[in-house]
GUVEXDREN-618825 format. One record per residue (C-alpha): x, y, z. Coordinates in steps of 0.25 Angstrom, whole numbers, padded with zeros to 4 digits, m for minus. Example, Ala and Ser with C-alpha at 12.3 -4.5 7.8 and 13.67 -1.06 7.14 Angstrom:
<sites>
SITE     u     v     w
SITE  0049 m0018  0031
SITE  0055 m0004  0029
</sites>
This chain:
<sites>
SITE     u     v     w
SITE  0078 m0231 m0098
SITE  0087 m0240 m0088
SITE  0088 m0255 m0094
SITE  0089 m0261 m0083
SITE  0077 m0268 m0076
SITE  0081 m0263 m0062
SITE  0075 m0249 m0065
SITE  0064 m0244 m0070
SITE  0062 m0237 m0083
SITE  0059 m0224 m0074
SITE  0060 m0220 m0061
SITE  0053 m0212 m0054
SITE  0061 m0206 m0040
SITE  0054 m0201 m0030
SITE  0060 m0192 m0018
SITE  0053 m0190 m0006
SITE  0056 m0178  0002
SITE  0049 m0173  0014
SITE  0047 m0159  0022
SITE  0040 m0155  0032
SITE  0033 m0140  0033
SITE  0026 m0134  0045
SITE  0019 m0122  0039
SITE  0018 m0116  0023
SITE  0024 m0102  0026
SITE  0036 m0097  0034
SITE  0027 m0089  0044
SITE  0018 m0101  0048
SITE  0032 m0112  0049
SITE  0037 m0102  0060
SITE  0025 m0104  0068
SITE  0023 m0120  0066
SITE  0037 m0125  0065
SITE  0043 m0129  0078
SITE  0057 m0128  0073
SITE  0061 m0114  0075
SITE  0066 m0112  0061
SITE  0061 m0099  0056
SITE  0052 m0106  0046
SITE  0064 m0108  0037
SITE  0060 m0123  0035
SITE  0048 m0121  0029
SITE  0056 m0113  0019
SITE  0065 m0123  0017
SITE  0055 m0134  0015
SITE  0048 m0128  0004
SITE  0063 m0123 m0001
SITE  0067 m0138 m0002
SITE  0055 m0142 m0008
SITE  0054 m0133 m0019
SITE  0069 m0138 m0021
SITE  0066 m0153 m0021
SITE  0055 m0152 m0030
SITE  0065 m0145 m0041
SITE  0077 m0154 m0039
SITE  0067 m0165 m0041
SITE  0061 m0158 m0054
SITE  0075 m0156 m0059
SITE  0080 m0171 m0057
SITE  0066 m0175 m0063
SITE  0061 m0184 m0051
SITE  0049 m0184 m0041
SITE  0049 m0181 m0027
SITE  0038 m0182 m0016
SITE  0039 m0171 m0005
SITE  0030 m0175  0007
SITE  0027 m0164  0015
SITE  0026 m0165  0029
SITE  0018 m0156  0037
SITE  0020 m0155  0053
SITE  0007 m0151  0059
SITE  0006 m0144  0071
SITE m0003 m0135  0079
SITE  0002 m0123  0072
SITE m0002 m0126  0059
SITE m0011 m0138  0059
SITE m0022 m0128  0055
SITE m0013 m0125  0042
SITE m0009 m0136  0033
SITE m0014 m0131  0020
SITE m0004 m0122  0018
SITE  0008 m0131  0022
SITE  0002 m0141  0012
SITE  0001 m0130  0002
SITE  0016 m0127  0005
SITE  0021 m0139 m0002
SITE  0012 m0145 m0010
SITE  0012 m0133 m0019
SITE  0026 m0137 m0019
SITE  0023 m0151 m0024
SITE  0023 m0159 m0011
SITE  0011 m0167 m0012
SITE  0014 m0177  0002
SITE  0010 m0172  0016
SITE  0012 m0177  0030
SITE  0007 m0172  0042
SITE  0014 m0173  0054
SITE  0010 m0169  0066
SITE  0020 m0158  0074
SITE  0028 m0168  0084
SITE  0029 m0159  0097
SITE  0038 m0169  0105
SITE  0051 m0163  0111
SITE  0046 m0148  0108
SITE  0046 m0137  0119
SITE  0031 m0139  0126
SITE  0027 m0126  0120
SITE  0030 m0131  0107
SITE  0022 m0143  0108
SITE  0009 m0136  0112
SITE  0013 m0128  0100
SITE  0012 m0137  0090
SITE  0006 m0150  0095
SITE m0007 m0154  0087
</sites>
């Protein structure tokens, strides 16, 4: 252990990373996300969690993931399974955040608006 008093005996570092997901599988992301990406980010997401989570276990230190979850119309009626998506990951923090609208084509809005 360090000697000097400036430090403790152990440290504890904690990362904090955050991702957001608008569905739990590929099909369902087409349909709610508003960014046209052919659902590659939900891949991606998950992807990158898997990867943080490992690089974290290899260096030895904690991190806390909080999941953000963008609601909107098309799948306000289906947030278990977007829950289920990361927390059997490991993520154990959620926000909700509503879909913000503002600046999309007026079709889109009336689309996804709550």
């Amino acid at each position: 252990p360090p000697r000097s008093t400036l430090f403790p005996y152990t440290t504890l570092f904690r990362s904090y990373f955050d991702i957001a997901l608008h569905a739990a599988d590929a099909t369902t992301q087409l349909e709610v996300n508003p960014i046209g990406d052919n659902g590659r980010s939900l891949f991606e997401a998950l992807k990158g969690l898997g990867v943080m989570f490992r690089l974290a276990e290899t260096l030895g230190i904690r991190i806390s993931i909080t999941h953000k979850i963008v609601i909107s119309r098309l799948n306000v009626t289906r947030l278990e399974p977007i829950f289920r998506a990361t927390y059997d990951r490991g993520v154990r923090h959620f926000i909700l955040q509503p879909v913000r609208t503002l600046g999309l084509a007026p079709q889109l809005q009336a689309t996804l608006a709550i």
